[in-house]
Every structure is written in structure tokens, then in C-alpha cells.
C-alpha positions as CSV (number, residue, x, y, z in Angstrom):
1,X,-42.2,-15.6,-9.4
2,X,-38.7,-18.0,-9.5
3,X,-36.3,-16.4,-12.1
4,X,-35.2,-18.2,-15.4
5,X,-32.1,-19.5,-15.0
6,X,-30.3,-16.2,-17.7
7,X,-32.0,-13.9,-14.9
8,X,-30.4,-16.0,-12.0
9,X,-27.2,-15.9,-14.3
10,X,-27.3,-12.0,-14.6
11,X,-27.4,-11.5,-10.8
12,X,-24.9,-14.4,-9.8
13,X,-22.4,-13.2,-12.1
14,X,-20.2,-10.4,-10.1
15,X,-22.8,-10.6,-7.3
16,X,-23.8,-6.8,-6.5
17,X,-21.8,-4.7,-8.9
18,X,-23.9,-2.2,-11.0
19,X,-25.3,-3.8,-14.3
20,X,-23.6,-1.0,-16.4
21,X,-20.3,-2.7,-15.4
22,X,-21.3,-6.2,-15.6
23,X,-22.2,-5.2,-19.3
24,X,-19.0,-3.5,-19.6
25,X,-17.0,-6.9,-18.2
26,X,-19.0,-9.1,-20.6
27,X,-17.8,-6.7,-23.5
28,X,-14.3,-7.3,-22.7
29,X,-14.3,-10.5,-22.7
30,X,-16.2,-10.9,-25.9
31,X,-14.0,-8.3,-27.4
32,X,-10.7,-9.4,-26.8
33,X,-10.4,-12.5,-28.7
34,X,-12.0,-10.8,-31.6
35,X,-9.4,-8.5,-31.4
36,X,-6.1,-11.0,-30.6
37,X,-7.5,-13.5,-33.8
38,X,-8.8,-10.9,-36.1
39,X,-7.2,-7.5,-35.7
40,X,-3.3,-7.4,-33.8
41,X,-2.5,-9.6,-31.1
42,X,0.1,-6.3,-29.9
43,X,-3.4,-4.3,-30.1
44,X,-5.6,-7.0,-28.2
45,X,-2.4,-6.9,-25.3
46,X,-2.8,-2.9,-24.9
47,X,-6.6,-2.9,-24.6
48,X,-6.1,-5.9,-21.9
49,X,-4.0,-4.2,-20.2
50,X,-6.0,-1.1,-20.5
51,X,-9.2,-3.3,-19.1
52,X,-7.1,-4.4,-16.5
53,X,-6.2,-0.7,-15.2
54,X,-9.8,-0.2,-15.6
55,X,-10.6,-2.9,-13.0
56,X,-9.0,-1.5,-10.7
57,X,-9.9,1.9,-10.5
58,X,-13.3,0.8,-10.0
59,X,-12.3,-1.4,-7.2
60,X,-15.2,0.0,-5.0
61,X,-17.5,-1.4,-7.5
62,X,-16.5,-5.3,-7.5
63,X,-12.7,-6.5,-5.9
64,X,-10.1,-6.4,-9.2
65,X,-9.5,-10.3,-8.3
66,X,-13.1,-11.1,-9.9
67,X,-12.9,-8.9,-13.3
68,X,-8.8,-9.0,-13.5
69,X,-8.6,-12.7,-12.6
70,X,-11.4,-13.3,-15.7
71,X,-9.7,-11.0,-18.1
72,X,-6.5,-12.9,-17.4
73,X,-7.5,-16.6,-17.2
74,X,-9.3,-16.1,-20.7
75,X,-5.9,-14.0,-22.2
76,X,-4.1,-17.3,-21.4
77,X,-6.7,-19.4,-22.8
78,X,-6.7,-17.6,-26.0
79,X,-2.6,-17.5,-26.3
80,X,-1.8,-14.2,-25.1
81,X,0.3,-15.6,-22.6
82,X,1.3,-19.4,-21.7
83,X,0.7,-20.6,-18.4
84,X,4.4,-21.8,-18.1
85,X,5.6,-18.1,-18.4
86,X,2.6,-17.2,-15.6
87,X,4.6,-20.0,-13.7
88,X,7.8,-18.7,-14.4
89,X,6.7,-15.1,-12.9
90,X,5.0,-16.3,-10.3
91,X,8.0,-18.1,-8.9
92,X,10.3,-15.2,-9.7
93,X,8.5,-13.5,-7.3
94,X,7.8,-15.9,-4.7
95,X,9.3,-13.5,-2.0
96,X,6.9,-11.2,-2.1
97,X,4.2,-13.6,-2.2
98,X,5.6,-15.0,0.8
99,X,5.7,-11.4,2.3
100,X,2.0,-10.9,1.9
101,X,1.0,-14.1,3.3
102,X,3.3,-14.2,6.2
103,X,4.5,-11.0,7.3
104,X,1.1,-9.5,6.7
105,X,-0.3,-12.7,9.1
106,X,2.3,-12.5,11.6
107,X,1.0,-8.4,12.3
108,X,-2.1,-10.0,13.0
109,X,-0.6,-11.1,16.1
110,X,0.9,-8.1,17.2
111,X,-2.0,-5.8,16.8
112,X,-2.5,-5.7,20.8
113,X,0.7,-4.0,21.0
114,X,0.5,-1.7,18.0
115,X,-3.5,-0.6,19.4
116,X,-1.7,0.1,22.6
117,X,0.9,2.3,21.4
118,X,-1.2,4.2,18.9
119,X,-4.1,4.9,21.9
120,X,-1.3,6.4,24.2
121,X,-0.2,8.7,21.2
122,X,-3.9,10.1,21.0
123,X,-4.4,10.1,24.6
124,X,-1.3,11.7,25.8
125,X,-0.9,14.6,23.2
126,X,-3.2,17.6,23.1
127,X,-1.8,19.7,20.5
128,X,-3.1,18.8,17.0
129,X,-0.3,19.7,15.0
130,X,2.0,17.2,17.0
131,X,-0.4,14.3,17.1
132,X,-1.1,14.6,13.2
133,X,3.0,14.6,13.0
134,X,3.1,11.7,15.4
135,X,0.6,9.5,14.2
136,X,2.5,10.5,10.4
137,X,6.0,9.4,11.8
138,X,4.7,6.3,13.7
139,X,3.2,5.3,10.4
140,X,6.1,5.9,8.5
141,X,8.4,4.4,10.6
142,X,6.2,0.8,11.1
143,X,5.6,1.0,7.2
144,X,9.4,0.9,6.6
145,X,9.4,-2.7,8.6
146,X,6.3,-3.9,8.2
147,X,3.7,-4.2,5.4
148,X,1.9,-0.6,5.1
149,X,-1.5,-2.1,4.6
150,X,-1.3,-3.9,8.0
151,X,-0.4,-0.7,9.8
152,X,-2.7,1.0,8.6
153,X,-5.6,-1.8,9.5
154,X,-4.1,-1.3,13.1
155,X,-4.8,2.5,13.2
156,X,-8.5,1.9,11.4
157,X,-9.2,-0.5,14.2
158,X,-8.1,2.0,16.7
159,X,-10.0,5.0,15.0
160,X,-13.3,2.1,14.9
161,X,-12.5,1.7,18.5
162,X,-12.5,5.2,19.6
163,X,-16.0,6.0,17.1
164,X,-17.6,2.9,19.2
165,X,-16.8,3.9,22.4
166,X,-18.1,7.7,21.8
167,X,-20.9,6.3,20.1
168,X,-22.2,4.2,22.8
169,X,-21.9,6.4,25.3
170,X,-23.4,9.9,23.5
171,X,-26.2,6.8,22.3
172,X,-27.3,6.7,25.8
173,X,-27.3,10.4,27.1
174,X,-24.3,12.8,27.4
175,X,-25.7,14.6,30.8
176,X,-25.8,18.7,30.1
177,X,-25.3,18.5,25.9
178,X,-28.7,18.9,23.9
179,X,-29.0,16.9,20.9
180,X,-27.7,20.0,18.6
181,X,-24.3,20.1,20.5
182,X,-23.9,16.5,20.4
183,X,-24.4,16.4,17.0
184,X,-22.0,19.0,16.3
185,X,-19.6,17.2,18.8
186,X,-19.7,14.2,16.8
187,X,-18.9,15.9,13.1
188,X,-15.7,17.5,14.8
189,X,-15.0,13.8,16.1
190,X,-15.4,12.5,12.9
191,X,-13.0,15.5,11.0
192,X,-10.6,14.7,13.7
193,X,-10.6,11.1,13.1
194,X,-10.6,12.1,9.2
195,X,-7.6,13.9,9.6
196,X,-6.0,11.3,11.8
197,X,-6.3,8.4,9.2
198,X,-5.1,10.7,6.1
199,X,-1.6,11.6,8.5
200,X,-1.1,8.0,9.3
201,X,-1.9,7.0,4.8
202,X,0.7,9.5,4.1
203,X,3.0,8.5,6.5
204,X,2.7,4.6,5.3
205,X,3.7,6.1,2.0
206,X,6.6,7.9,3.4
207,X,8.0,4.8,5.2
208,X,7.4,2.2,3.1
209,X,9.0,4.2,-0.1
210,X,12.6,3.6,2.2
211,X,13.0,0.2,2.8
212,X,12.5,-3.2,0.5
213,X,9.6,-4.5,2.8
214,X,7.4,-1.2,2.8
215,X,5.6,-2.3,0.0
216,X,5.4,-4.9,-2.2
217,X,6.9,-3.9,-5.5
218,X,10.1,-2.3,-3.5
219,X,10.7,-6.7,-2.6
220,X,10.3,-6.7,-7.0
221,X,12.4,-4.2,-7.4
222,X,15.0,-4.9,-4.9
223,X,14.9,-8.5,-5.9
224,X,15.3,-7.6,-9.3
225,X,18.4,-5.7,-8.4
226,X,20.2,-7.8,-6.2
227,X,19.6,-5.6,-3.3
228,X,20.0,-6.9,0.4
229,X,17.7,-4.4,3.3
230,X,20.7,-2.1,3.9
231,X,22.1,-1.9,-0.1
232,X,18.1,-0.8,-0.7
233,X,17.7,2.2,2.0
234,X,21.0,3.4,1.0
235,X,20.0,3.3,-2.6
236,X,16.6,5.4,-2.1
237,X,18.2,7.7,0.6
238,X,19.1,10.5,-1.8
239,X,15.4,10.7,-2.8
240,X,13.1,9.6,0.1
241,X,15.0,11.2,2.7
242,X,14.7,14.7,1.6
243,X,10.9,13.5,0.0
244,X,10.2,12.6,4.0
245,X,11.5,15.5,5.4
246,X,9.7,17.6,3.3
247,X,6.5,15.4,3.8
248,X,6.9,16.4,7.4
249,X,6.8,20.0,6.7
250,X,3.6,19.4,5.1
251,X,2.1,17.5,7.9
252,X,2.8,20.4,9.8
253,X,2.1,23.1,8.1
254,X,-1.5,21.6,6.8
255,X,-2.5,20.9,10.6
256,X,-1.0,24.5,11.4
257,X,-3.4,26.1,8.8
258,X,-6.5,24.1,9.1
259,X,-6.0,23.3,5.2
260,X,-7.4,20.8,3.2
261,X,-9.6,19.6,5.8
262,X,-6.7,19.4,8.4
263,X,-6.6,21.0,12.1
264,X,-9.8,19.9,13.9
265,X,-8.9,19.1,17.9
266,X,-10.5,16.2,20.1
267,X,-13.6,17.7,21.4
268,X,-13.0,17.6,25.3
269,X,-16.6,16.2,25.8
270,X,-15.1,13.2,23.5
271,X,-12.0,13.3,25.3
272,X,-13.2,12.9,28.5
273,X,-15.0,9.6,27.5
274,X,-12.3,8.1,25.9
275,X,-10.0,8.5,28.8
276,X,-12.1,6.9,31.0
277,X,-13.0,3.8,28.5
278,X,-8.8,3.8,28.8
279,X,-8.8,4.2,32.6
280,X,-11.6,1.2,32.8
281,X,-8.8,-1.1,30.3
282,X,-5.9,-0.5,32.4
283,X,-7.5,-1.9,35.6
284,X,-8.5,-4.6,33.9
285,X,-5.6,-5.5,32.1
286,X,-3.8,-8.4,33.8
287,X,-0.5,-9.5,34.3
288,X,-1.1,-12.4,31.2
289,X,-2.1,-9.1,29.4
290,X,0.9,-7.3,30.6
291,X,3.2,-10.0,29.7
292,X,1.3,-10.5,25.9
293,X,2.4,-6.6,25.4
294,X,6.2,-7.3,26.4
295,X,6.3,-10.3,24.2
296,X,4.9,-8.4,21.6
297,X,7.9,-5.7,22.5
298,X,10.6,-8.3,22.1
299,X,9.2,-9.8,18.9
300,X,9.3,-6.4,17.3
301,X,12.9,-6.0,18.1
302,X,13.7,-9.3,16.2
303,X,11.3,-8.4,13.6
304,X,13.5,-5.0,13.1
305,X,17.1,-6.6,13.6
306,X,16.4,-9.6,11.0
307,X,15.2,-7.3,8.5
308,X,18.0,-5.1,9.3
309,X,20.4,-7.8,8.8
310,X,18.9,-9.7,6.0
311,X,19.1,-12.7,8.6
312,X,16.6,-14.8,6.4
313,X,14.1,-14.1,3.1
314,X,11.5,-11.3,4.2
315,X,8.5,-14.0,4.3
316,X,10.2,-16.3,6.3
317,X,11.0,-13.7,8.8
318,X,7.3,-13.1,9.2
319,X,6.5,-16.5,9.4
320,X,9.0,-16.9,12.9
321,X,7.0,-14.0,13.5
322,X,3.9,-16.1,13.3
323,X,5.7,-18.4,15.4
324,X,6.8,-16.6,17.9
325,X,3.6,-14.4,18.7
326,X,1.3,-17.8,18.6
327,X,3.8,-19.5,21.1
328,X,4.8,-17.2,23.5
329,X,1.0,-14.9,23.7
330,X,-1.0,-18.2,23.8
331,X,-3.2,-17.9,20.4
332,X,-3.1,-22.2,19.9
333,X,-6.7,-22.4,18.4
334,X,-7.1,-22.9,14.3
335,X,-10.0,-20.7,14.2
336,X,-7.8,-18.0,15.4
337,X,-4.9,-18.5,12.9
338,X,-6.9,-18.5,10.3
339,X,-8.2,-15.3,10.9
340,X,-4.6,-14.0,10.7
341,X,-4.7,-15.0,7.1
342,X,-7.9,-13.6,5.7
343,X,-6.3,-9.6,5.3
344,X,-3.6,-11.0,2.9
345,X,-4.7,-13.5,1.0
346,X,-7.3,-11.4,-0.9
347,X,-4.4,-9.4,-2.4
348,X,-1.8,-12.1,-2.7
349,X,-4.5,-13.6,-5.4
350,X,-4.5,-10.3,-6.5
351,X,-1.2,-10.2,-7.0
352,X,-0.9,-13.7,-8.8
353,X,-3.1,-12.0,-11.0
354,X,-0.4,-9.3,-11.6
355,X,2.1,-11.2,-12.7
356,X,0.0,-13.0,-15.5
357,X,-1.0,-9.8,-17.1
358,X,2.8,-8.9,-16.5
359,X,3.1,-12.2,-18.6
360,X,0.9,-11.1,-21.4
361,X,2.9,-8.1,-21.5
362,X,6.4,-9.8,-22.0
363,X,4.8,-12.1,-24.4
364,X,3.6,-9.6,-26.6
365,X,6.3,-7.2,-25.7
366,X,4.3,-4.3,-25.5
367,X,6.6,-2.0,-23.4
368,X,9.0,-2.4,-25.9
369,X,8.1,0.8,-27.7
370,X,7.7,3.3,-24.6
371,X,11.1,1.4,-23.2
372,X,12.8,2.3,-26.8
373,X,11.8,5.4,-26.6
374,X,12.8,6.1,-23.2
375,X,16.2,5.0,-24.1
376,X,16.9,6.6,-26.5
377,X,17.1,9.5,-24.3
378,X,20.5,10.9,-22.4
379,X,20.8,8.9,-19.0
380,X,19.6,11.7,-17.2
381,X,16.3,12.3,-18.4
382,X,15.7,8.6,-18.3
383,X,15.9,8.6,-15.2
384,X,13.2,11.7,-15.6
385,X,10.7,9.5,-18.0
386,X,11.3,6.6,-15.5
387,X,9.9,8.3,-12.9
388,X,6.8,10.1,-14.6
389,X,5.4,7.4,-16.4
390,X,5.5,5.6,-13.1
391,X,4.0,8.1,-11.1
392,X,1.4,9.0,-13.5
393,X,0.3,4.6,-14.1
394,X,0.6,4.8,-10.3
395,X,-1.7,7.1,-9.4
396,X,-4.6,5.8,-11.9
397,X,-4.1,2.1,-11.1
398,X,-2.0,0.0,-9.0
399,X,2.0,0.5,-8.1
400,X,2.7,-2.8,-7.4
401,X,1.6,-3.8,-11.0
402,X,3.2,-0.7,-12.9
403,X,6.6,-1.6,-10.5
404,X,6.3,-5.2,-11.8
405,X,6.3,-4.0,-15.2
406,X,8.8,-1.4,-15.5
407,X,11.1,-3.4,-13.6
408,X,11.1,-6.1,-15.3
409,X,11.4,-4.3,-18.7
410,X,14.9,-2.2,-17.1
411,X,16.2,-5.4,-15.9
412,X,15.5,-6.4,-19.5
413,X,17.6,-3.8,-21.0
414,X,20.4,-4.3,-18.8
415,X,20.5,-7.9,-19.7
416,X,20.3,-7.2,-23.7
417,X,23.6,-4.9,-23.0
418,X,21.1,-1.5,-23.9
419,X,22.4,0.3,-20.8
420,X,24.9,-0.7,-18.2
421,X,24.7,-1.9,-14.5
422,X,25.1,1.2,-13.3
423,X,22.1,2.9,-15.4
424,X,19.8,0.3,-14.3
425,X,20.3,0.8,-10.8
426,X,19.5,4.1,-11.1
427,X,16.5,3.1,-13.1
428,X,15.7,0.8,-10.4
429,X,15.7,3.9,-7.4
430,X,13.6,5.8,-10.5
431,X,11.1,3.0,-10.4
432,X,10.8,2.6,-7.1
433,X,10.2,6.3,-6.1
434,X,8.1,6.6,-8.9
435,X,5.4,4.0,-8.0
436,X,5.2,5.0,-4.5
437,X,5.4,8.9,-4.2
438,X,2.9,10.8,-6.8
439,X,0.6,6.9,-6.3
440,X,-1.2,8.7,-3.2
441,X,-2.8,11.2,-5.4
442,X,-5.6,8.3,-5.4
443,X,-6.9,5.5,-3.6
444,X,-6.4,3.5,-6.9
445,X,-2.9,3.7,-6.5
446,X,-1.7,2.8,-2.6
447,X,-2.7,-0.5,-1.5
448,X,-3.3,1.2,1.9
449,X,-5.3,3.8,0.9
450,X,-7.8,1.7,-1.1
451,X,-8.2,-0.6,2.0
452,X,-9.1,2.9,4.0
453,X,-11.5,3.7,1.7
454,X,-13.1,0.2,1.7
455,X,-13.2,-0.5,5.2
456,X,-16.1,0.1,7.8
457,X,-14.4,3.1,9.2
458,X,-15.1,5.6,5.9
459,X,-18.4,5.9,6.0
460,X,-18.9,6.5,9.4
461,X,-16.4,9.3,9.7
462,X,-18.1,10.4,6.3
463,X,-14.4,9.7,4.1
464,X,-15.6,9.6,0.3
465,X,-13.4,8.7,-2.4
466,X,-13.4,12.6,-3.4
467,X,-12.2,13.9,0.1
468,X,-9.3,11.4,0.5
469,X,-8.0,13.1,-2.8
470,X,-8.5,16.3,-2.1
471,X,-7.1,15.5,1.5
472,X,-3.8,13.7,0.0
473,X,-3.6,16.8,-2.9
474,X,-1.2,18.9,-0.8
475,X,1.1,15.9,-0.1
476,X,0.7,14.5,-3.7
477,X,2.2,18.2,-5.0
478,X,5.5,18.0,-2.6
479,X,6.1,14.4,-2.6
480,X,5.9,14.4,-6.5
481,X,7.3,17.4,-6.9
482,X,10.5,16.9,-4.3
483,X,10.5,13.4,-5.5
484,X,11.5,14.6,-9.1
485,X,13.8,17.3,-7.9
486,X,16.0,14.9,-6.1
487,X,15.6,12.1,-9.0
488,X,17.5,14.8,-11.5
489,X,19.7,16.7,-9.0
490,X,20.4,14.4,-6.0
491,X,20.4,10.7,-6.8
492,X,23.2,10.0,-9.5
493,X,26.0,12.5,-7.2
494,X,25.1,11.2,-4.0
495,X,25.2,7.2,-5.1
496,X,28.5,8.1,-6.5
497,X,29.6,9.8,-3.3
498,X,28.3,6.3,-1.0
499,X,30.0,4.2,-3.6
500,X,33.4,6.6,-2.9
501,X,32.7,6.0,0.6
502,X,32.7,2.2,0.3
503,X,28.9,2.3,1.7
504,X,28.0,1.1,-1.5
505,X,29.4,-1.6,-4.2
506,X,28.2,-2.2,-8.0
507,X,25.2,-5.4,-8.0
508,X,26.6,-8.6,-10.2
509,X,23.2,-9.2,-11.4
């Protein structure tokens, strides 16, 4: 029986989400008007922003773009915001934008290097403890150059790899293992690779809390502040160093125990397969392929040095990347670039989306409250309420959209003389720590950790939405907790002491 066209409707709008939130969707969009005409347009702002956060905590039921990108076009089309001051914010930002769709693009091309390193860490080291640390330091330290949701792509697709390989081969017969011991082979595979992929989300956090490329919001916030690459590193130091020390520790000590669903070792049987599938590459790996990997080498070098020296804007740095990789590895075909694209653009959209509910919320001044509350307190426990009410948004939604907000609203405060160059700096390192460290609590709240959850790779290794928190809770505790220690006792002495030291210099914003 063909549908009526309401039943075709129904099932075309938002494709295969659940009907309950469908329902829910419509309901805000009817809603909301009623509210901004009728009731308080300051009222209608909160509850859209409110709708917003909604959306994307229940990302794994339709992509925020859909259900954010409706609540904000009809919020403009009502008057919440003007599409000039969308404009205005968009192009304020048009470094990180350019970071997402370059940077991100320009790892694309670089992933045969970044497979190859991250299969001789698995490969070469035995002891569980060490590789969980490893593959937790690798991911910090390629987070702090490079977009954290790309690196974390490049260790899924390794993971994927390794699962296939086993896969296909136990598929067809493991000689001497009845089918009990092969299944209990492949669980400890699978808590392994479980364990493998939480190290390398926490380290992405670690790393890309330290520099201004590690995640989006640090461009915001650094951009906001007038911060070069060095100037922002320096500035977080007396907060994420001791936070990625101590993160360490944890990585350790959570292997060491076998806590929180930490310490399971490569079974041998699955060891002995993979090293072979690895044996079988390397013969077959020729000198083109040899040369691709050097390449690769050298552009990562530039890739390092430019951000180091703030040789160019971050997005045009990834796009020599681009050009680089394509020229010199031999990717010439369209098809091909465009693949490069289709990680990033998804959230760049996203983003865009962002900044005109960031839009609504300037227009209505809705922060203004909280932000007049806030400081009205001492300049020490600002820095305190900063940093909570970031890390607690962050966690439930998304920290490049609570960044973006609080960001803009210290900046804000500087500007209307409220507090002083200095303050907001601080404020800035507050806001910046804030939205990355206590954000892993959830998949909500890290860009990388949400893509985990969504990719092909969860379900197979049996990673639910309930197991990555419970597996993040025991770095969630130390970063947040360290994270707030250092915020109150460490950041204002030791910025004074690099300023003494001439490391440092006050912004003219």
C-alpha cells in the first residue's frame, strides 16, 4: 500500500531517528516562537540554547547538524539573531574553520605514515602497561600538532585493521583452538583493543589541551587573546603540564591494576597472526612505498616547525600540507581528494552552526547574568567559576561551543573595562582548561570521543556509550581534579614568574 504523502513526511523528516525524538524536535520548533513573541524573548534564548545542548547529547540518535542547524535557521528567522551578526561570527572565526577543513584534509594524506608508526608501537612492545602509556603519549603528542579527531581516526583505522585481519583468519580455522577458546581469544582481543582506543582518547585530550591547534576552541580562544603558538603553550603550561604528568600516572597505574576495564595483553594466538599479516606488508612494500613514508616524515617536520613558528595562519599550514603530500606521494586523482574532505566538513557545518547559536546568545545577552555574577567575585575565584561552569557545560555538551561562548563573553568584559588585560588572560587559560579537561567525562563533550563512539570500530570491540564513561571516570577525577588545583594554586604565580623572565609579555588586544 503507497503511503500518503504526511506518512512519507514522517519518515523523510530526520531519516531513521526514533519517533519520540522526531516528536520532541517538532515541539521545539513550534515552541520557540511561541515563546520569543509571546512570553520573553531572554526566556525563548535559554530554552534554545537548552534545545541545542540537547541535540547534542543525543548525537547517536540523528548528527546535531540536522536538529541544531533547524533550531538555528528558524531562531534567525524569527529575530533571535540577524544573519549579519551570524556573518560577523562566522568570519571572526574563520581560522578555525579553515583548520577543520584543511588541516584535518591534509592528515588524510599522511595517514600511511601515522598507520605505520602506530603498528610498530603494538607490534614491538609486549608489556601492557608500556604500550597503553605509549599509545597515550603518541596521542598526546600528535593531538598537540594536529587536529585530535584526525589522530584518533588514524588509531581506529589501525585497531579496524588489526580486528580484520584476526577476523579473517580465526573465520577460516585457527589449527589446534576449538571454537570455546577462540571465542574467548577474541573477547580478550576485543578488551585489549578497548583499552588501546580509551589510552590513545585520553591522550588526545592531554595533548590537544597544550597547544592552540589541539582542538578547535584553543584556535577561539587563542585568537581571542592575541596569542601566537609559543605565547599559548607557555600560557597553559602551569596547568596542563602538571594535568599531563599526572594523566600519565593514571595511565599507568590503571593498566598496572587491571582497573576500570584496563590491563588485558595481546593474546599470543592473535599476536602471532598479526605479525605475520606485518611480515607479509613489509615484503611487499616497495621502494615508491618506502619513499611515500619518508615524504610523509619530512612533511611532518614542516608541519611541526611552522606551527612552532607561527610561519603562516594554522589552516593555511594544512593546506601546503595538502599540497605537499598530493605532489610529492602521487595522490593527483579528484576522487581521491575529495575523500580527504569528507571527515571535516561534517563538523565544520557543525561548527557554523555554533557560532549562530553563539549569535542568539550575544543578541539576547544571556550570559550576561552568570558573567555578572561571576565577576562580581575576587579574581581568584573567578578564575575557580571559570573553570567549573566550563567543565561541567563541557562534559554534557560540546567544548568547542561552551569555549565559543565563554570566550567571547570574557573578551567582552575586558573590552567594557570590567576587568583588566591581565584578568582576562587568565580567564582565557581558565577557559581553555576548562573545556578540555573534565569534557572527557563523556562522549558528548570531546569531539574525538564522540567520533569513537560513532565509528565502525565500537561495536565490534563491544565499546557502548556506558563503558567509555566508566572507562574515562578514573582520568575524568585527576584531570579535573589536578586541573582545578593548578587553576587556584599554580597558574597566576607561575605566569607572573614567565613574565619576570621575559618568556612572556602582556597581549595589546
Amino acid at each position: 500500500m503507497e503511503l500518503s504523502y504526511a506518512q512519507a513526511f514522517r519518515r523523510n523528516f530526520l531519516g531513521q531517528s526514533p519517533e519520540w525524538y522526531k516528536l520532541t524536535l517538532i515541539t521545539f520548533l513550534v515552541i520557540n516562537p511561541l515563546l520569543f513573541f509571546f512570553v520573553s524573548p531572554f526566556l525563548a534564548g535559554w530554552v534554545l540554547v537548552a534545545e541545542f545542548i540537547f541535540t547534542l547529547g543525543m548525537a547517536l540518535k540523528c548528527h546535531p547538524l540536522l536538529p541544531g542547524g533547524l533550531l538555528a535557521v528558524e531562531a534567525i528567522a524569527i529575530g533571535m539573531a540577524s544573519a549579519e551578526q551570524v556573518k560577523t561570527e562566522l568570519a571572526g572565526n574563520i581560522e578555525v574553520l579553515l583548520l577543520l577543513i584543511f588541516m584535518v584534509a591534509g592528515i588524510f594524506f599522511m595517514k600511511q605514515l601515522l598507520l605505520f608508526v602506530f603498528t610498530r608501537i603494538l607490534l614491538s612492545i609486549r608489556s601492557k602497561v608500556l604500550l597503553g602509556l605509549t599509545f597515550c603519549l603518541a596521542a598526546a603528542f600528535l593531538s598537540a600538532f594536529l587536529d585530535a579527531l584526525t589522530v584518533l581516526a588514524v588509531v581506529i583505522s589501525v585497531a579496524m585493521g588489526f580486528y580484520d585481519i584476526y577476523h579473517r583468519v580465526a573465520s577460516s580455522g585457527l589449527p589446534h583452538h576449538d571454537e570455546v577458546v577462540q571465542r574467548e581469544t577474541l573477547e580478550k582481543f576485543r578488551a585489549f583493543l578497548r583499552s588501546l582506543m580509551m589510552q590513545a582518547g585520553v591522550g588526545t585530550a592531554l595533548g590537544g589541551v597544550m597547544t592552540m591547534v589541539g582542538e578547535p576552541q584553543n584556535l577561539i580562544i587563542a585568537h581571542a587573546a592575541g596569542w601566537d603558538f609559543t605565547e599559548f603553550f607557555l600560557r597553559m603550561a602551569p596547568v596542563t603540564v602538571p594535568v599531563l604528568l599526572c594523566g600519565i600516572i593514571t595511565s599507568i597505574l590503571v593498566e598496572r591494576f587491571r582497573v576500570f576495564g584496563y590491563g588485558e595483553t595481546l593474546p599470543e594466538a592473535v599476536r602471532a597472526i598479526l605479525l605475520e599479516s606485518d611480515r607479509q606488508a613489509s615484503e611487499q612494500r616497495t621502494r615508491q612505498d618506502t619513499l611515500r613514508l619518508w615524504m610523509q616524515a619530512l612533511i611532518g617536520v614542516w608541519l611541526i616547525i611552522a606551527l612552532a613558528f607561527h610561519l603562516a595562519e594554522v589552516g593555511l599550514i594544512g593546506l601546503s600540507v595538502i599540497i605537499l603530500a598530493t605532489s610529492l606521494c602521487g595522490f593527483t586523482d579528484e576522487h581521491t581528494l575529495g575523500q580527504a574532505f569528507t571527515e571535516a566538513l561534517p563538523f565544520t557545518a557543525l561548527l557554523a552552526v555554533f557560532f549562530a547559536i553563539v549569535a542568539v546568545i550575544i543578541d539576547q545577552q544571556l550570559f550576561q547574568p552568570l558573567i555578572h555574577f561571576v565577576l562580581q567575585a575576587d579574581p581568584a575565584s573567578q578564575l575557580s567559576w571559570f573553570y567549573v561552569f566550563n567543565g561541567l557545560l563541557s562534559s554534557i555538551s560540546d567544548n568547542v561551543f561552551v569555549g565559543s561562548v565563554y570566550i567571547n563573553e570574557a573578551k567582552h568584559a575586558f573590552q567594557s573595562g570590567a576587568i583588566d588585560l591581565r584578568q582576562f588572560e587568565l580567564l582565557a587559560v581558565a577557559t581553555n582548561t576548562g573545556t578540555n579537561l573534565p569534557s572527557v567525562a563523556t562522549p558528548n563533550g570531546q569531539a574525538a570521543f564522540l567520533f569513537l563512539l560513532t565509528s565502525a570500530l565500537a561495536p565490534l570491540i563491544r565499546l557502548s556509550y556506558g563503558r567509555m564513561v566508566w572507562m574515562a571516570l578514573p582520568f575524568t577525577l585527576v584531570l579535573s581534579l589536578v586541573g582545578f588545583f593548578c587553576i587556584n594554586e599554580l597558574l597566576v604565580p607561575m605566569s607572573d614568574y614567565f613574565i619576570q623572565q621575559g618568556w612572556l609579555s602582556a597581549t595589546q588586544l
